[in-house]
N, C-alpha and C positions, 0 to 999 in steps of 0.2 A: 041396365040397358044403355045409359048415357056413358060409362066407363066400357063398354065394351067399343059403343061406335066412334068413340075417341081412341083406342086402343088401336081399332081395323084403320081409322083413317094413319097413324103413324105410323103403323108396320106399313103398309101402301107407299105413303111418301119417303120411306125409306128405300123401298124396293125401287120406286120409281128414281130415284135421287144413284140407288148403286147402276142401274140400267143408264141412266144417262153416263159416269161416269166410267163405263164398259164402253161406249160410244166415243167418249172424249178424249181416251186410255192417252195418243199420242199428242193430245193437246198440253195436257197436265202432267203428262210422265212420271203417273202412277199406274204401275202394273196392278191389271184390274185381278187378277189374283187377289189382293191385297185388299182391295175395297170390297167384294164381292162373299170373300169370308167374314172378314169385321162383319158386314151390315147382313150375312147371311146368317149366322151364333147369334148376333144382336138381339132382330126378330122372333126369333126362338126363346130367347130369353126372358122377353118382354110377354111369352104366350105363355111362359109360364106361373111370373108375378102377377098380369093380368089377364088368367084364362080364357079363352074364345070362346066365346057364347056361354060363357058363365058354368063351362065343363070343368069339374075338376083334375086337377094337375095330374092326374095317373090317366085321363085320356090323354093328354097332352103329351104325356108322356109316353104312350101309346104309337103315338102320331109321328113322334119324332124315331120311335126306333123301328115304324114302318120305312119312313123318308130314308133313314140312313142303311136300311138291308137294300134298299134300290138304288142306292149313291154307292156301298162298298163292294158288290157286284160289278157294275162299273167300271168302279175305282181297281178293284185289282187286276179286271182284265186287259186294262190298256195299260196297266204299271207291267204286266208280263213282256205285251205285246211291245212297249218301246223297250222295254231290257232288252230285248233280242237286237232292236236296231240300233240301240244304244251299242251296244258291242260292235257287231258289224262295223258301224261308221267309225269307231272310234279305230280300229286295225286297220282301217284304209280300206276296206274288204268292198265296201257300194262305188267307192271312185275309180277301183281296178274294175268293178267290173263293169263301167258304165265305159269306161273307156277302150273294155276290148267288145263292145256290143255295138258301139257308135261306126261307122265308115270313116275311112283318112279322111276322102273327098266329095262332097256331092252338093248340087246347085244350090241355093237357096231358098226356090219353091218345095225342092227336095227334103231340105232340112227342118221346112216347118211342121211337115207331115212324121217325121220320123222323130222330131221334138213332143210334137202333140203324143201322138199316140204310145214311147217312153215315157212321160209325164203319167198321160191316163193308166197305163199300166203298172208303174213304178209305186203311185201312190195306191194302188190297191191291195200293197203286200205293207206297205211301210207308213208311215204317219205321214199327214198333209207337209208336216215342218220339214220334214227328212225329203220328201220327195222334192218340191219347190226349190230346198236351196241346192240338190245336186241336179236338175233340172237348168235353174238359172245360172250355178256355176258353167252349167257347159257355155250358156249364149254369150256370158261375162267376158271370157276368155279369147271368145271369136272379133276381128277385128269389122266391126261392122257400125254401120254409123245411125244415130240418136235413132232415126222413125223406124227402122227395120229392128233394132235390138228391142223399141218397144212393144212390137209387133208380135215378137218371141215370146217377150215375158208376158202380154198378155194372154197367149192362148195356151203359153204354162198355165198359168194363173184359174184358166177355163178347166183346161188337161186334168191338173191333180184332183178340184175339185168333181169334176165327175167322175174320176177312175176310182174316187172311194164309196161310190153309194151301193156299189152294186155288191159289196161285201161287206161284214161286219168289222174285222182286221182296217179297212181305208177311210172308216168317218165317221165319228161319232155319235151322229144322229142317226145315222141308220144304225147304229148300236142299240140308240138308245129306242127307235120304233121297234127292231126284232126281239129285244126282252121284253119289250111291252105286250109282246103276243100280238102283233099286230100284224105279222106278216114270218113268214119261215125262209130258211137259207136258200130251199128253193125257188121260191118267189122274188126272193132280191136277184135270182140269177138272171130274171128276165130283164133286168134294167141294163144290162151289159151292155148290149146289140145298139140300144134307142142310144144309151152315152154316151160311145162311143160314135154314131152319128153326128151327132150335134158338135165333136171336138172335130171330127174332118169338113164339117159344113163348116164351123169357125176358121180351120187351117185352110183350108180352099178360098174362103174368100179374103181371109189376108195375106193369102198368098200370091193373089192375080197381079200384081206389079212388082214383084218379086226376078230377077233376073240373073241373076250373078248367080259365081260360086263360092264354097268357103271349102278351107282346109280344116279338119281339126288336130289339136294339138295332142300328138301320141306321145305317152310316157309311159312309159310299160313299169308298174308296180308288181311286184312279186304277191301273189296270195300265198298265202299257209295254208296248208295243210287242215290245220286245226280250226281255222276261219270257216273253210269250205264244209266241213263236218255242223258246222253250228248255223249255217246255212239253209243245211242241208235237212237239219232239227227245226229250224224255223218254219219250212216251207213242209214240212210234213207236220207240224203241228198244224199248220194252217188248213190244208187238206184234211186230217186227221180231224178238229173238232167241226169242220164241215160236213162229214160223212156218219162222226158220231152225233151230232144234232137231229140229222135227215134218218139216221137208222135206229138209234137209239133212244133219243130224246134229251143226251144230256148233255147240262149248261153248257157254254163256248167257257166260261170264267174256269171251269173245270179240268175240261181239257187243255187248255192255255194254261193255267197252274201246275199242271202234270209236264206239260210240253217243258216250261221252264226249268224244273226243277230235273226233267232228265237231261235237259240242256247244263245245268249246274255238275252234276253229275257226271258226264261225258267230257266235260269240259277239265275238271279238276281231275281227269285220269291221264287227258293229252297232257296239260303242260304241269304235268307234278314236277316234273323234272328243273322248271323255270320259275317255282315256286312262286304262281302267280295264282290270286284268289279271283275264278271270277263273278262273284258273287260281290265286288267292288264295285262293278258296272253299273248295279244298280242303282248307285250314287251318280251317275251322268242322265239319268233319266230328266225330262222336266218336269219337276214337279210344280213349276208354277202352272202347269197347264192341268197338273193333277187336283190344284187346289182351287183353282178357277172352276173347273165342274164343279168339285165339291158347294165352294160358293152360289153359285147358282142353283145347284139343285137344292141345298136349302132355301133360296128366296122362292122359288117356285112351287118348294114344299106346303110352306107357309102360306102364299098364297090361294092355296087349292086349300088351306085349312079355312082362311077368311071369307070364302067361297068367291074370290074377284073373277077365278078362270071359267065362274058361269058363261060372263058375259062373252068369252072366245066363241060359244057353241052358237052366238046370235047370227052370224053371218053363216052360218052352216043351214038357218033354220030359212033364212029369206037366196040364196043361189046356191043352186047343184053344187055338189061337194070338188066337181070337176073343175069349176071355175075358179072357187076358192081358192084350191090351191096352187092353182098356177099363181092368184094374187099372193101367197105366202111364200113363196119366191122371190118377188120382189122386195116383200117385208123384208128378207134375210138376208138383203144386200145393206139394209139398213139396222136392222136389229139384229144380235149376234145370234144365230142359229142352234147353238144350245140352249140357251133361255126359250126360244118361240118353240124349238121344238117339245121342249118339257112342259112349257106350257098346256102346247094344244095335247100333249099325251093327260095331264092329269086335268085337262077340261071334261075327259071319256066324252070326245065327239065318235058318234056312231057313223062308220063308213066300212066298205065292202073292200074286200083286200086288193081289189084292182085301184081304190082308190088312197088305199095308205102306200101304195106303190108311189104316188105320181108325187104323192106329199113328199116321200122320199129323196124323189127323185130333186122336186121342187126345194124341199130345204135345201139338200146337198149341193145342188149347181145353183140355185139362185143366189148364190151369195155372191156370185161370180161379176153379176150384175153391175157391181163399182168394187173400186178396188176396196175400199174397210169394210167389204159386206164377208169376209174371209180370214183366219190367220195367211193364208197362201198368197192371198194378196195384199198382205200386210209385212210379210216379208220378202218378197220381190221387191215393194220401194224401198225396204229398208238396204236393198243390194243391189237394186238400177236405182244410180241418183236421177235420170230421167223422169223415170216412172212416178207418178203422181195423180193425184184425184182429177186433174183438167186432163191430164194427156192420158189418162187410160178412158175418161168420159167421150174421146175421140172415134173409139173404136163402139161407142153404146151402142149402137144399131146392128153392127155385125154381134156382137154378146147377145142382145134381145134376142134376134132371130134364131141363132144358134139352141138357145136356152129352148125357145119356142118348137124348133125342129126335134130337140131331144125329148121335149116335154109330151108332143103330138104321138111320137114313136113311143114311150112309155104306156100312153093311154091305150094306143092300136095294140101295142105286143101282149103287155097284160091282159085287155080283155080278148086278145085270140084264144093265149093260153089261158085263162082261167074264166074267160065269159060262158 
């Protein structure tokens, strides 16, 4: 007994110790990839030299090849999903075509609206990283001065994260609620309409002293042929395991693996002639963001073996589940959003699917809240040297409200459609 509660308080202090250092990532300039796998194998390790609750090592081991069937589901459907956009971006194929979608000329209140809602949409086909930085390259480019270019990149920063909740393809955590069986492809559709509110409440009201015009810069890049085919593959994959989910029942990891590999296939018949492999591509993916889940979802594993993720279901048991999760929102402007959301999935808090909706909703855009509550707003500063924790806390009040107008609009749609 006394080696056990010494064993649960180390694994804990560990977790706790990699969680702060996921927090500090740009203080210490250590890629929490890196901390979060160490101390995530660690943990595990230590469950197996000194078994939990005095189970022997074949539960344990039990446990861990549960953890890791729900980490490489996961793990291979977003290694498919950025292969596709790894390509794309890498042939110039997202920058031709952001540029013949954009207008030469239009106002500036103009532009916030047409930024925002590009943003919210872009990031719902493509990864938060991908979307942001061809987002904030467009504002980069525009010759506009420090308060107004921070204006942009903040309601980017807003845009991508909400353009991803409302599908599995745009944000992780709503990935990782839809396998969890907590909600269906259906259901996430309703978050669309509320999200997309709340990014034109944010662009409206930063855009009321907004005046001027801007020109943007036309460069006309050539698409391929063969680009536009694997586009074309991408975007009926994404449709395609949508339709097969809702009629059929099966997995997204499935149809994304299929998608891929006819994308492999189609791909090595265009350019045989250019003798180019593109099954290469999959080498430009980021894997440090592949190993960062990974990390995490073992510390969060582990802790739902220690039973720590009791204590999450305490505030669920003293305020309506509706309140809560607006408050986890704000948590995930603070706490990185994959961690809290793994959490509260392997705490099994019991809520009604109007209410894993909002949590949804509530992960996905509260992280929007400060800029390190986000990868999205962690790379916008890293590409406005403006942009920073004081001058994005400038704008808190317009993000609160906004967050709050999409939050309200979730709760209403969901329970029309499903109350």
């Amino acid at each position: 007994m006394v080696i056990h509660r010494m064993i649960t308080s180390v694994i804990l202090t560990l977790v706790i110790i990699s969680f702060i250092l996921i927090v500090t990532e740009d203080i210490i300039h250590i890629n929490k990839a890196k901390t979060t796998l160490f101390f995530g194998t660690l943990c595990w390790i230590l469950a197996f030299i000194f078994p939990i609750n005095d189970d022997p090592s074949g539960k344990t081991n039990h446990q861990l090849n549960e953890n890791l069937l729900e980490i490489a589901t996961l793990w291979l459907f977003l290694m498919s999903a950025m292969t596709f956009v790894a390509y794309l971006n890498s042939k110039g194929f997202i920058s031709a075509l952001v540029q013949r979608i954009l207008p030469k000329k239009v106002s500036e209140r103009g532009l916030m609206f047409v930024i925002g809602i590009f943003a919210f949409l872009f990031s719902s086909f493509a990864d938060n990283v991908t979307a942001t930085l061809v987002s904030i390259a467009v504002v980069v480019n525009l010759q506009l001065d420090v308060k107004k270019r921070l204006k942009y990149a903040t309601l980017i920063i807003f845009a991508v994260n909400s353009g991803g909740v409302s599908l599995i393809t745009g944000d992780v955590t709503t990935l990782m609620i839809f396998m969890a069986d907590k909600v269906t492809i259906a259901n996430l559709l309703i978050l669309i309409l509320p999200s997309l509110l709340g990014v034109i409440t944010l662009a409206t009201l930063l855009s009321l002293k907004l005046k001027g015009t801007v020109e943007l810069e036309q460069t006309r890049i050539k698409i391929e042929k063969t680009d536009i085919t694997i586009a074309l593959i991408f975007v009926m994959t994404i449709f395609g395991t949508l339709i097969a989910n809702v009629l059929y029942h099966i997995p997204p990891v499935l149809s994304f693996l299929f998608g891929l590999s006819f994308m492999f296939l189609v791909a090595n018949f265009l350019q045989r002639k250019k003798n180019q492999d593109v099954m290469n591509y999959i080498r430009e993916v980021e894997f440090d963001a592949l190993l960062f889940f990974l990390g995490v979802l073992l510390l969060v594993g582990i802790l739902k073996e220690i039973g720590v993720l009791k204590s999450f279901t305490v505030l669920y048991q003293h305020l309506p589940a509706i309140e809560v999760n607006y408050l986890v929102g704000f948590m995930s402007s603070v706490i990185d959003n994959v961690p809290l959301t793994a959490a509260l999935l392997k705490a099994d808090v019991e809520m009604k699917v109007t209410e894993w909706l909002t949590l949804t909703y509530a992960t996905g855009v509260g992280g929007s809240i400060l800029v390190i509550g986000s990868a999205a707003g962690i790379i916008a500063m890293s590409k406005v040297k403006e942009l920073n924790f004081v001058s994005y806390m400038r704008n808190a009040f317009y993000l609160t409200f906004s967050y709050t107008v999409g939050y309200i609009g979730v709760y209403f749609a969901s329970n029309w459609y499903l109350g």
